[in-house]
Structures are given as structure tokens and as C-alpha cells.
C-alpha positions as CSV (number, residue, x, y, z in Angstrom):
1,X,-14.4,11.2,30.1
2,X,-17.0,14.0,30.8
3,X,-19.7,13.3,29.0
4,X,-20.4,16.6,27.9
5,X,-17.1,17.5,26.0
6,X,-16.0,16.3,23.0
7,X,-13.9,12.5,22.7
8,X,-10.4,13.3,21.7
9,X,-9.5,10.3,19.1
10,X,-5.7,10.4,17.9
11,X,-5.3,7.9,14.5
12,X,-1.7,6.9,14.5
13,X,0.5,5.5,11.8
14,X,4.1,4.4,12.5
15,X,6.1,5.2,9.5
16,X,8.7,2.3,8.6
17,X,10.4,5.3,6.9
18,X,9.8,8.5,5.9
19,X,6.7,8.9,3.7
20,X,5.7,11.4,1.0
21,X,1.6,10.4,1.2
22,X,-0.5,10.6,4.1
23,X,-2.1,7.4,5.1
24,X,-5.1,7.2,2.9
25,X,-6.8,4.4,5.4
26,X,-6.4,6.8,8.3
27,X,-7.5,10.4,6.4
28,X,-10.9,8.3,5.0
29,X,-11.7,7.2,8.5
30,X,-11.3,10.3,9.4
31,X,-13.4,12.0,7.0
32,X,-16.1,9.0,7.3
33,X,-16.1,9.7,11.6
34,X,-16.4,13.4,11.7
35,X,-19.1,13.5,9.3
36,X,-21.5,10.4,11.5
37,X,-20.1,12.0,14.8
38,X,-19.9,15.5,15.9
39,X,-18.9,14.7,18.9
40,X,-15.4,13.2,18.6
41,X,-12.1,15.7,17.7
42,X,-9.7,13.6,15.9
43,X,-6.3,14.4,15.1
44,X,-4.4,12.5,12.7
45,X,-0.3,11.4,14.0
46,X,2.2,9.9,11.8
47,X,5.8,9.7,11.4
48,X,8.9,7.2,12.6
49,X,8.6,8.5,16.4
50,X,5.2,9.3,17.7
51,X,5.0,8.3,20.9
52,X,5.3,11.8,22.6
53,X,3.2,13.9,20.5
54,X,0.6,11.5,20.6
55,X,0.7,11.7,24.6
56,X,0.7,15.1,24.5
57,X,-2.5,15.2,22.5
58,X,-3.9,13.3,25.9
59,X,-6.5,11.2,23.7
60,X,-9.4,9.4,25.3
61,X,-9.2,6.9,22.4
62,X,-6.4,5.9,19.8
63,X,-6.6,4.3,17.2
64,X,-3.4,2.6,15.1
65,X,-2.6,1.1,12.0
66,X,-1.0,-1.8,10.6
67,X,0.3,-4.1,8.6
68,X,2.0,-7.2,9.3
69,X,5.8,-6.2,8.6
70,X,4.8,-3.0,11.6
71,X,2.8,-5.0,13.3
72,X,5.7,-5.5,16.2
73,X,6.7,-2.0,16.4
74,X,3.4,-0.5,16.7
75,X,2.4,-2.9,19.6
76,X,5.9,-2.0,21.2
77,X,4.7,1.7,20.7
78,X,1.2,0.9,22.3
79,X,2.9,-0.9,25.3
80,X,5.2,2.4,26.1
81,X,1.6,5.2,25.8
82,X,-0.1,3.0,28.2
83,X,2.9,3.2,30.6
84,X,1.9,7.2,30.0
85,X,-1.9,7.2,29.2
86,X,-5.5,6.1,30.3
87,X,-6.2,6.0,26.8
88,X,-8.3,2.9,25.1
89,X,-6.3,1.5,22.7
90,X,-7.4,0.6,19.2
91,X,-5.8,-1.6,16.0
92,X,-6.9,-1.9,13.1
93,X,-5.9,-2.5,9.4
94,X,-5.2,-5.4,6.9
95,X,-2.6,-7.5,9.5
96,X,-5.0,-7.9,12.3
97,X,-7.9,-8.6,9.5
98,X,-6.0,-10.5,8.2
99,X,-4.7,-12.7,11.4
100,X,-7.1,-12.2,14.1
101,X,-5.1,-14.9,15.9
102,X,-2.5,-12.2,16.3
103,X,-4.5,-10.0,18.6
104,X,-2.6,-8.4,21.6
105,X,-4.0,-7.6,25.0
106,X,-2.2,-4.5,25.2
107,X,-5.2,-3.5,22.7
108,X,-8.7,-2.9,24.3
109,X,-10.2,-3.7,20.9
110,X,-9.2,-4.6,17.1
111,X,-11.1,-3.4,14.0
112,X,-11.0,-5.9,11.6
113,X,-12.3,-5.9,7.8
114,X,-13.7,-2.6,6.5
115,X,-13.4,-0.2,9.6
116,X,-15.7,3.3,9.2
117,X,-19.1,1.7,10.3
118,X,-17.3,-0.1,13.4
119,X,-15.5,2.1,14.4
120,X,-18.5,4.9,14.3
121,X,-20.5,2.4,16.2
122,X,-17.4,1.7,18.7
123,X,-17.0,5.4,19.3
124,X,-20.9,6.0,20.0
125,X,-20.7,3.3,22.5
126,X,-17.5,4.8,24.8
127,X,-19.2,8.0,24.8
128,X,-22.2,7.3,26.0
129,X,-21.0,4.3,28.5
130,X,-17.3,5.7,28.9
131,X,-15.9,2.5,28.2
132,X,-16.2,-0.8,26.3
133,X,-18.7,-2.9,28.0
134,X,-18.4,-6.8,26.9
135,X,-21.9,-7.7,26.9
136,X,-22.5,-5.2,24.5
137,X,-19.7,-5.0,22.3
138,X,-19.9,-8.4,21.7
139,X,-22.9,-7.7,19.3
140,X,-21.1,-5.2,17.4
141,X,-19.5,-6.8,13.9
142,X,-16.1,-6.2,13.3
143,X,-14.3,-6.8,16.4
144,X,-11.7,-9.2,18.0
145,X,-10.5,-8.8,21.9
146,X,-9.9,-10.5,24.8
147,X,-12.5,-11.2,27.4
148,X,-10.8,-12.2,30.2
149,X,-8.9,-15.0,28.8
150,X,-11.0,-16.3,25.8
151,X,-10.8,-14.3,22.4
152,X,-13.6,-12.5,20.9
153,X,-14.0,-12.3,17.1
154,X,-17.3,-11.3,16.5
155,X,-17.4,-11.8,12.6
156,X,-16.3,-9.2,9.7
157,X,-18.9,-5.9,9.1
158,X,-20.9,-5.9,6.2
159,X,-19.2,-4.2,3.4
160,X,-20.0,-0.5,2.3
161,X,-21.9,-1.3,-0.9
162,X,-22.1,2.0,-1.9
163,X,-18.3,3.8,-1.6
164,X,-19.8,6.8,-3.7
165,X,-21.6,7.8,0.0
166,X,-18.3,8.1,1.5
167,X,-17.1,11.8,1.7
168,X,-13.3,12.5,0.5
169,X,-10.4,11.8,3.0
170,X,-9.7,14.3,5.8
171,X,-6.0,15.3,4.3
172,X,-6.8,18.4,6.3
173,X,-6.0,16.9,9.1
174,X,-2.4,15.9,7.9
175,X,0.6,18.1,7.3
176,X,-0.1,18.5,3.4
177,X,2.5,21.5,3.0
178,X,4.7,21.1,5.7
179,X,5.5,16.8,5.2
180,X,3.4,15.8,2.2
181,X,3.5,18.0,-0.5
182,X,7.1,19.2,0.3
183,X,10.5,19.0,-1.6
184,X,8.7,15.8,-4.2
185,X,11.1,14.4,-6.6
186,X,8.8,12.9,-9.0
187,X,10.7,11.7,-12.7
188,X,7.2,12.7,-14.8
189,X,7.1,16.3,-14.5
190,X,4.8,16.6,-11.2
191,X,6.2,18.6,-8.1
192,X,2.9,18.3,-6.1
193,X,1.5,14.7,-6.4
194,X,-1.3,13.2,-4.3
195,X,-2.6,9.8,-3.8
196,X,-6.5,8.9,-4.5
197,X,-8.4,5.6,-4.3
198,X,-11.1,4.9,-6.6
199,X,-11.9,1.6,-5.9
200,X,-11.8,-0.6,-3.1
201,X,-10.9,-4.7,-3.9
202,X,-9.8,-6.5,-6.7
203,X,-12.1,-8.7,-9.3
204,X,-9.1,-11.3,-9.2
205,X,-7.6,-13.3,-6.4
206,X,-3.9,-13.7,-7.1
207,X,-2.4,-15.9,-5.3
208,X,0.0,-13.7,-3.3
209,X,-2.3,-10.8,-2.6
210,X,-4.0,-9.6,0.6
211,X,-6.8,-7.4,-1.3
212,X,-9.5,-9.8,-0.8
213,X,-8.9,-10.5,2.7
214,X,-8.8,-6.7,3.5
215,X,-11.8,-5.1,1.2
216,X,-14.0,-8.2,0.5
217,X,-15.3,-7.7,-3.3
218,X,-14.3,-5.4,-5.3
219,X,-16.2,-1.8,-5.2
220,X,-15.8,1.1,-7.8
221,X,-16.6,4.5,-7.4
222,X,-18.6,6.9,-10.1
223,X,-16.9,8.3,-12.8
224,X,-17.7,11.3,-11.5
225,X,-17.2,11.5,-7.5
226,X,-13.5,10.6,-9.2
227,X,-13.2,13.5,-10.5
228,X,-14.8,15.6,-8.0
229,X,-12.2,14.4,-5.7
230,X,-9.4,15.6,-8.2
231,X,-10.9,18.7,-9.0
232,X,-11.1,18.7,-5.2
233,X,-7.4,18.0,-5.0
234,X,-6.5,20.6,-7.5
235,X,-8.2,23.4,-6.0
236,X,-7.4,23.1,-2.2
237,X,-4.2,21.4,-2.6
238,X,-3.0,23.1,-6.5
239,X,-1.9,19.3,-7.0
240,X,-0.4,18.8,-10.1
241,X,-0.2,14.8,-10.1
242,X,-2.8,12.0,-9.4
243,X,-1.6,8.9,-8.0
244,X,-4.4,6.1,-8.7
245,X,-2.9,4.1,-5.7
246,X,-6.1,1.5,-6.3
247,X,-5.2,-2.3,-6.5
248,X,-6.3,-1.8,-10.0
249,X,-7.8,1.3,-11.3
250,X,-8.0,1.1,-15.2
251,X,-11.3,-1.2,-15.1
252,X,-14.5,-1.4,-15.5
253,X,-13.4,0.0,-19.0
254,X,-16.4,2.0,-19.5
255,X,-15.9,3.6,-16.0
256,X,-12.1,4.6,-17.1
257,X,-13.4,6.3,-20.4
258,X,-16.2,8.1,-18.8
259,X,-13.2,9.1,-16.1
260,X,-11.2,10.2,-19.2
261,X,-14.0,11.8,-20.8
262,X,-15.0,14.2,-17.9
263,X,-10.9,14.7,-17.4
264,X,-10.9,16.2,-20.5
265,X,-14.1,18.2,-19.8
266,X,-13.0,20.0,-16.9
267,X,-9.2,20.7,-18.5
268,X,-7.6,18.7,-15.9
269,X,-5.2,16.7,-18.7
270,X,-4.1,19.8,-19.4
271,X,-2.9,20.4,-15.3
272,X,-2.5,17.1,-14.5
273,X,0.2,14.5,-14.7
274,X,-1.0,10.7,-13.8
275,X,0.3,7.6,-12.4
276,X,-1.4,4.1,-11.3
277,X,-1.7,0.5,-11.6
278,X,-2.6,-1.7,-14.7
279,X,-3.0,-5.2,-15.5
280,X,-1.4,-6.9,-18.6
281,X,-4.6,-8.8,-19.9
282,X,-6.6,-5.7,-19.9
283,X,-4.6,-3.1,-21.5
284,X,-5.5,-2.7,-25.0
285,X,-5.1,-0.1,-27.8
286,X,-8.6,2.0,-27.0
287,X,-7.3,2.2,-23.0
288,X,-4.0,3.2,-24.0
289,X,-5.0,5.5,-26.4
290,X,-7.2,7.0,-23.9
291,X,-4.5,7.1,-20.7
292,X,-2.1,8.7,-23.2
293,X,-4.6,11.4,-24.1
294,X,-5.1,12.5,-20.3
295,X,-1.3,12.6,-19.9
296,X,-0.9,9.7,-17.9
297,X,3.0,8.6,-17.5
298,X,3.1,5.4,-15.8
299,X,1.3,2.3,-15.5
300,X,2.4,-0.2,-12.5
301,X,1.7,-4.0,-13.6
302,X,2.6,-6.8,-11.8
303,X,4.7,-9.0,-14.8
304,X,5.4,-11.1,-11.8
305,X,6.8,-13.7,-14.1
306,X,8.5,-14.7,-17.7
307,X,7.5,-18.5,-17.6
308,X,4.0,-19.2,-18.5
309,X,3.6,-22.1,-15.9
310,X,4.7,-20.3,-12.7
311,X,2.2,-16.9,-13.9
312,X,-0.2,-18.9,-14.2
313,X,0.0,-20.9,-11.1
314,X,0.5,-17.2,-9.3
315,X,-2.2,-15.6,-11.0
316,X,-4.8,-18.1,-11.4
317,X,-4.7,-18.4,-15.1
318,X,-5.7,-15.0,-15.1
319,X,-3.1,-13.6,-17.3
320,X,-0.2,-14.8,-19.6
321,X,3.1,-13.9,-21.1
322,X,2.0,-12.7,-24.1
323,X,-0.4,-10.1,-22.0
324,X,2.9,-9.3,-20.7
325,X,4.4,-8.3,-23.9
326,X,1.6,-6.9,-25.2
327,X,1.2,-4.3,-22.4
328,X,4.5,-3.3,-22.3
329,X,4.8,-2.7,-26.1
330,X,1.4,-1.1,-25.9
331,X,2.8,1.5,-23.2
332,X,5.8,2.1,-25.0
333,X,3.9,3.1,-27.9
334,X,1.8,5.9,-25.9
335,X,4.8,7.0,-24.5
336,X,3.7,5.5,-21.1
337,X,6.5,4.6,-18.7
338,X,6.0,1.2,-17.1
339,X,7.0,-0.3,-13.8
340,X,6.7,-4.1,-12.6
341,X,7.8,-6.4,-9.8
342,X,8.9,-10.1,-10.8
343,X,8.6,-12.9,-8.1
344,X,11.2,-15.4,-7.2
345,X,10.8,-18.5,-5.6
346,X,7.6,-20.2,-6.3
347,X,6.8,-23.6,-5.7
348,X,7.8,-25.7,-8.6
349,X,10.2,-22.6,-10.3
350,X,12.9,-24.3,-11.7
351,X,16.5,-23.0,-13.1
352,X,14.5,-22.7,-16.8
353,X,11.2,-20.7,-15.4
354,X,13.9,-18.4,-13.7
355,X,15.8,-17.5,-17.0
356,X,12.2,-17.3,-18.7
357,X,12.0,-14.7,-16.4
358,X,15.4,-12.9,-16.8
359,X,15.1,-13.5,-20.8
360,X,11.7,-11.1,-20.4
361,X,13.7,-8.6,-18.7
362,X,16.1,-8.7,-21.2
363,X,13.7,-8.4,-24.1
364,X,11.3,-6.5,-23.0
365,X,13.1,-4.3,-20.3
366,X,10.8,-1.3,-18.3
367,X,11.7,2.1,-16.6
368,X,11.7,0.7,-13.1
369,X,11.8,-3.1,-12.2
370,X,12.0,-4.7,-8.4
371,X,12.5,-8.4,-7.9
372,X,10.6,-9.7,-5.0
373,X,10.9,-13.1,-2.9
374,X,7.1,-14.9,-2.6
375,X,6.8,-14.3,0.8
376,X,3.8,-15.7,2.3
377,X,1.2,-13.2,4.3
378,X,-1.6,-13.6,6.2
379,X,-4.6,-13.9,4.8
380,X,-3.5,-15.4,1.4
381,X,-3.5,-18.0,-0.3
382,X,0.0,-18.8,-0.2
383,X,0.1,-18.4,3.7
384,X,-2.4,-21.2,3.8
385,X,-0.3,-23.4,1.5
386,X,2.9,-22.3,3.7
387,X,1.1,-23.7,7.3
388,X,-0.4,-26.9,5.2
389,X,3.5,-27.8,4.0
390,X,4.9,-26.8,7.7
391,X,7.1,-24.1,6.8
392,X,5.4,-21.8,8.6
393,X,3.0,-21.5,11.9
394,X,0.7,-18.5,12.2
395,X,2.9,-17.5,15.6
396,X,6.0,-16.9,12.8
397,X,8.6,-14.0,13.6
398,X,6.9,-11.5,12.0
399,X,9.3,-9.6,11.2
400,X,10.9,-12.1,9.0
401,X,8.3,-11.3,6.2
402,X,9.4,-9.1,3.8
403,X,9.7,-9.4,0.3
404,X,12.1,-6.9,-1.3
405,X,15.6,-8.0,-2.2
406,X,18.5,-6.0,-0.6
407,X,19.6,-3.4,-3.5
408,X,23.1,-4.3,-5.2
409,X,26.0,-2.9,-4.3
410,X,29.0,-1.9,-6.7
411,X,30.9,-4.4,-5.4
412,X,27.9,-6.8,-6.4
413,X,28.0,-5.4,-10.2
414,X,31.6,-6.8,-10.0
415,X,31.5,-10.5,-8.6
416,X,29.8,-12.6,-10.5
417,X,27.7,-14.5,-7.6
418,X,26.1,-14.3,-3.8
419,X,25.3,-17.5,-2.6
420,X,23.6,-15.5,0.9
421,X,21.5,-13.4,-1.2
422,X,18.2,-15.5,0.6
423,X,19.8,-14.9,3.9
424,X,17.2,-14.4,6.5
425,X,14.3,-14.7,4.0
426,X,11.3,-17.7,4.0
427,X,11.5,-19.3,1.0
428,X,9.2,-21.6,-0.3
429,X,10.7,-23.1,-3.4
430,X,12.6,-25.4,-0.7
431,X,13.9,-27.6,-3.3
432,X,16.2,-24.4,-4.4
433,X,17.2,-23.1,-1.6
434,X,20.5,-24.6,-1.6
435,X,21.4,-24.4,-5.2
436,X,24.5,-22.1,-5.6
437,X,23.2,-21.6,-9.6
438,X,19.7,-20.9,-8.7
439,X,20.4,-18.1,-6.3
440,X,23.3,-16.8,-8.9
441,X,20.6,-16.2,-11.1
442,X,18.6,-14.5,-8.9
443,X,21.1,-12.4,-8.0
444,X,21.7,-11.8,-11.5
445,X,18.2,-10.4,-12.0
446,X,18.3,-8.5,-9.3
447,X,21.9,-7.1,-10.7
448,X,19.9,-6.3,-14.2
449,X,16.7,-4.4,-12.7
450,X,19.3,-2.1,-11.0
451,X,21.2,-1.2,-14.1
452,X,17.7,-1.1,-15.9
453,X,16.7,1.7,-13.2
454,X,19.8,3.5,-13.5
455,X,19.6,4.2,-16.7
456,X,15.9,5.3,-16.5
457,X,16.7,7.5,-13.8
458,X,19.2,8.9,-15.9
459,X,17.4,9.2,-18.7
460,X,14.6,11.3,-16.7
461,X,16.5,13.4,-14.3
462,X,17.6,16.4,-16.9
463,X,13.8,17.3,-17.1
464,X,14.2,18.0,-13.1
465,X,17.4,20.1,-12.5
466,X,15.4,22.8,-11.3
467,X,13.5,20.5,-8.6
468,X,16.5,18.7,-7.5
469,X,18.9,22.2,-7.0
470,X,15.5,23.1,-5.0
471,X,16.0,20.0,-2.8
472,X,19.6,20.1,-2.4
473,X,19.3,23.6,-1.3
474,X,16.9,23.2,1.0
475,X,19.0,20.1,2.5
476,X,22.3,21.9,2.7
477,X,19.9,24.6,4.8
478,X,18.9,22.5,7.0
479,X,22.0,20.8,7.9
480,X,23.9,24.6,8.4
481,X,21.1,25.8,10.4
482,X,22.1,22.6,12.5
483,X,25.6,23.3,12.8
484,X,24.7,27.0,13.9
């Protein structure tokens, strides 16, 4: 690389399928490089096939994402640019944080933990030595690769204690109009919604989660950069929905009223439709109250689970059932939609925690419901537990963690059973696996979250005619312009 021109950085993110929000990891790296470096150009690459326009861009430095289900594909998609490019080759993001152990040599270098300061520092250092020298590197924090043989972790960064310093994420360098903000189907009266974060981390360590491992303790930002970044939204974007795509954006309470408060000052309730992610034991009348009053729609909780042993063995005695209840009456009371995952196939569950769960579903049902598998990943809890009992090693297929069961059929609404409905999954509650009844129920839930969805998505569509003829128009287009 000459010296005296710019770097060309690419950020890559391989899409498992098509997405409707630009990587928010990627656009604040972005942002965070191009305002400590004027000398790199970045460009921003996503989608399901990337390999060609990312060689075309003929980078000096690229940088991918990651997480463990992807993890494969994007090292198979590293392998076939170097076959095409002299670029140095980057990965970072919560798998390889997560699993140093993992890294791949077709990678010059991993990021791990909180990436902006490393990779600033990383970048500083190929310019002005055009390339990675070892002895050097080795001193920066943040980093796992290979020297020679031996691996090289050098330790996790400090954390950003400040997040209000970071400046908004570059979405200007994503296809906002063209991919992103295009032909949205949203059931609560947006058309143009966006993603923000206002928080990094979790206060709570659930059992199952891979927060901590990825953000360290939990960070907030102000009040009011939040709503800078949503009258920011708003005005360059004319965004008419706010995703709060935080781990957990309704706490500090004080911070969520003063977020409320300024919303109203600035008229944005009356622009603005919201979405984003609650907890049970902290949703109360006065938050509720408020959320309703800003015209937020839907709260995300994880439920996880109707039997008070297994939610508290998952959550850490965090939370309990009757939180459960109480936040979904709560929300139904404010006219808030609310959506929830429920986990099968803990340690311990037994045939009565199961219908504890299904009975909850039953009583208390919600507008969208998924029923998950506890799937072990790296850097949790329950993947430590999973090596200590054997049932996994940290050299696993990794392709065999996912957590989402397949979506019934409407053959499936017909039979009454399917005993292979854990085909292909890991399982942990080994003492189940077999049991025709057990995985009947199971496959029951998963049969009553469907219907449950339906008939929300029923229920809501009528409000959207005019989106969806917009969509199917545009699809039947694009299909006859094919056939011309």
C-alpha cells in the first residue's frame, strides 16, 4: 500500500438471509473509525453473496463479522477472496470473542471483545508499517492470531466507559433506501423503521445469554444523545419507527422517563411508532404508563418459562412467574403488543415444568410467541456446563447450534405427534430425549405459538392493505421485468 493514499477498508457481513436492518456493529465501527482516522476509506458490504463486490472494491484491509451459527460460511467466504486478493483479513464479533479457540489462519488477525479502539489502533499500525508486525502487535489488547504455530490472545480491550463519546452509526454508508428502508411490512403502523442501540450489556447474566461475554458490563447512554440519534433518524432518514434493538432498553427507569420526557418535548410520539425489549420483573404501572404515552407498540420479553423452578434456574432467580403475568397483563392494558420466546429442554425440565409452560401459553397467550431449544453457545454459562457433562467439545460442528424450532406445517396441525421434532438438535435435558410424550408436548407448543401468531397476524394485517398491495406490486414487477 502507498503510503500516501488513503487505506481502502471493506466491513463485510454475510447475511444468513435477507435482512431489513443494516448491521449496527459494522455502521458504529464505521462511524467510530472515520471519525479517529482520516486516512482509511471504508465501505460497508452486506448481503447473502458478497464475495465479488467485495473484490471489486480491491481493499487493502477487510474486516468481517460474525457469529457462531455464520461463523463457517464466512471463513469459507474469506478462504475464496484470498484465492482473489492481497488483502489482510480481519474477524471480529461476539463468536470469535466469544471462542478464541476457534481462530482460523485464513485470518491475519481477530478483534475480540469491544472492537472500535482495536481496531483504530490496528489500522494506524498497517498504515504506517504496511502490514502486521508480531512484535508489535502483540502489545496491542484485543487480538488473537497465529504466530507461526502458537496462538496469540493478547487479553480483551478495556471497555468504552463513556458510549455517549461515540458518534452515531455510519448508515450512510449502507443502502438505507435501496435495501433497508424499502418495501417494510411492519404490523404497528410504521413503513420506515430503523434499529438504534442505547445501551451496550446487560445488568443480569442469564444463563443462556452471550451479552456479557460480548459487551462486558453494562453501559447506558444519555437520555439525551438517545434522542439526538432519533431526531437524527427522523430527519435524514424521515423514519417513522424506532427499534430499541438493546439487550434491554426500558432501565435505568429514571433514564427511560427522562427518554420519554424529551420524546414528548420534541413531538416525536406524535411521528413515531416504537418497538424494543422488556423484562418481566421490571415493568410496572409508571413504565407502562409512560411507553404507552410515547406510542410504543411492542415490548419483547423473554417469558422463557411457565415453571418457577426451571426460570429460575435459567435466569438466576432473577425473575419469576408471577413477573411473567404481571408484564403481560400490564401490556395488555396499555394496549402494548407483546412478544416472547419460551425455552425447551433444560436440565432437570420434566413432563410437569413443560405443561407449566404450555398452561402459561394458554392463559396468558401474546401476539407473537417462538419456542426455542436451550442450545448451548460459546461464551455462556450453559456452554461451560455442556463441556463439564461431555456433551459437547469446544471443536463442535458448528453449524449444529441453532435454537429455533422448524415452523409447523398443516399437516403438523393435523397429526397429533412428531417424535423427530429434536432431529439434528443438541439437547441437554438428556434424560428426555427419548421420551415419545415429552417431545409430543413440545411439539404441541410449538403447534399453539403458530396458531397464536396466525391469529395476531390476522388480527393486524387490515390496518396494512395499502403497504402490502405496495409490496405485491412491486414483486409481481420485478418478476415480469424478469420474464421480459
Amino acid at each position: 500500500m502507498d503510503q500516501k493514499n488513503k487505506l481502502n477498508l471493506v466491513l463485510a457481513n454475510l447475511w444468513h438471509s435477507p435482512s431489513k436492518t443494516p448491521h449496527f456493529g459494522l455502521a458504529s465501527l464505521a462511524a467510530y473509525i472515520r471519525q479517529e482516522n482520516p486516512n482509511v476509506t471504508i465501505s460497508i458490504v452486506e448481503g447473502m453473496d458478497i464475495k465479488d463486490e467485495i473484490i471489486r472494491k480491491n481493499p487493502d484491509v477487510i474486516g468481517f463479522t460474525g457469529d457462531t451459527l455464520m461463523y463457517n460460511r464466512v471463513v469459507d467466504l474469506a478462504k475464496k477472496i484470498k484465492e482473489k486478493s492481497a488483502a489482510k483479513l480481519i474477524i471480529g464479533g461476539v463468536h470469535i470473542t466469544a471462542l478464541p479457540s476457534s481462530f482460523n489462519p485464513i485470518f491475519d488477525l481477530g478483534i475480540i471483545g469491544e472492537g472500535e479502539k482495536t481496531f483504530v489502533d490496528v489500522l494506524n499500525h498497517y498504515y504506517n508499517e504496511g502490514d502486521f508486525i508480531k512484535n508489535k502487535i502483540k502489545y496491542f489488547p484485543g487480538l488473537v492470531f497465529f504466530d507461526e504455530s502458537r496462538l496469540i490472545n493478547t487479553g480483551l480491550p478495556p471497555l468504552i466507559c463513556n458510549i455517549d463519546e461515540l458518534p452515531f452509526a455510519a448508515r450512510d454508508l449502507t443502502p438505507m433506501e435501496d435495501v433497508y428502508l424499502k418495501d417494510q411490512f411492519n404490523l404497528f403502523g410504521s413503513k420506515r423503521t430503523m434499529s438504534i442501540m442505547t445501551s451496550r450489556g446487560c445488568p443480569y447474566q442469564c444463563r443462556f445469554c452471550g451479552s456479557p461475554v460480548q459487551w462486558g458490563r453494562v453501559r447506558f447512554h444519555s437520555a439525551e444523545y438517545v434522542v439526538r440519534e432519533i431526531e437524527h433518524l427522523v430527519e435524514k432518514y424521515q423514519v417513522d419507527g424506532i427499534m430499541f434493538w438493546d439487550d434491554l432498553f426500558i432501565t435505568p427507569e429514571p433514564r427511560i422517563m427522562k427518554i420519554v420526557e424529551l420524546i414528548k418535548e420534541k413531538g416525536l410520539d406524535k411521528k413515531l411508532v416504537f418497538t424494543g425489549f422488556g423484562r418481566a420483573n421490571l415493568i410496572n404501572e409508571k413504565i407502562c404508563e409512560a411507553l404507552a404515552s410515547i406510542n410504543v407498540r411492542r415490548l419483547i420479553f423473554g417469558l422463557e418459562s411457565g415453571s418457577e423452578k426451571i426460570l429460575k434456574y435459567l435466569k438466576k432467580d432473577s425473575v419469576t412467574v408471577v413477573d411473567n403475568r404481571r408484564a403481560v397483563t400490564l401490556c395488555r392494558k396499555y394496549g402494548i403488543t407483546t412478544s416472547s420466546g419460551f425455552i425447551v429442554g433444560t436440565p432437570g425440565e420434566t413432563m410437569d415444568d413443560l405443561k407449566d409452560t404450555y398452561e402459561f401459553m394458554k392463559k396468558y397467550p401474546l401476539d407473537n410467541t417462538q419456542v426455542y431449544i436451550l442450545t448451548p453457545y460459546p461464551g455462556t454459562e450453559i456452554w461451560e456446563t455442556a463441556k463439564a457433562s461431555g456433551l459437547i467439545r469446544d471443536d463442535i460442528n458448528l453449524d449444529s447450534l441453532f435454537v429455533q424450532l422448524e415452523a409447523p406445517t398443516l399437516l403438523d396441525f393435523i397429526r397429533g405427534g412428531k417424535s423427530n421434532i429434536l432431529k439434528g438438535r443438541i439437547f441437554l435435558n438428556t434424560k428426555y430425549r427419548n421420551n415419545r410424550a415429552y417431545k409430543n408436548m413440545i411439539f404441541v407448543m410449538v403447534k399453539l405459538a403458530a396458531w397464536q401468531n396466525f391469529k395476531f397476524y390476522i388480527k393486524s394485517v387490515p390496518r396494512e392493505t395499502d403497504l402490502i398491495k405496495r409490496i405485491i406490486s412491486a414483486k409481481i414487477k420485478k418478476i415480469t421485468g424478469k420474464i421480459k
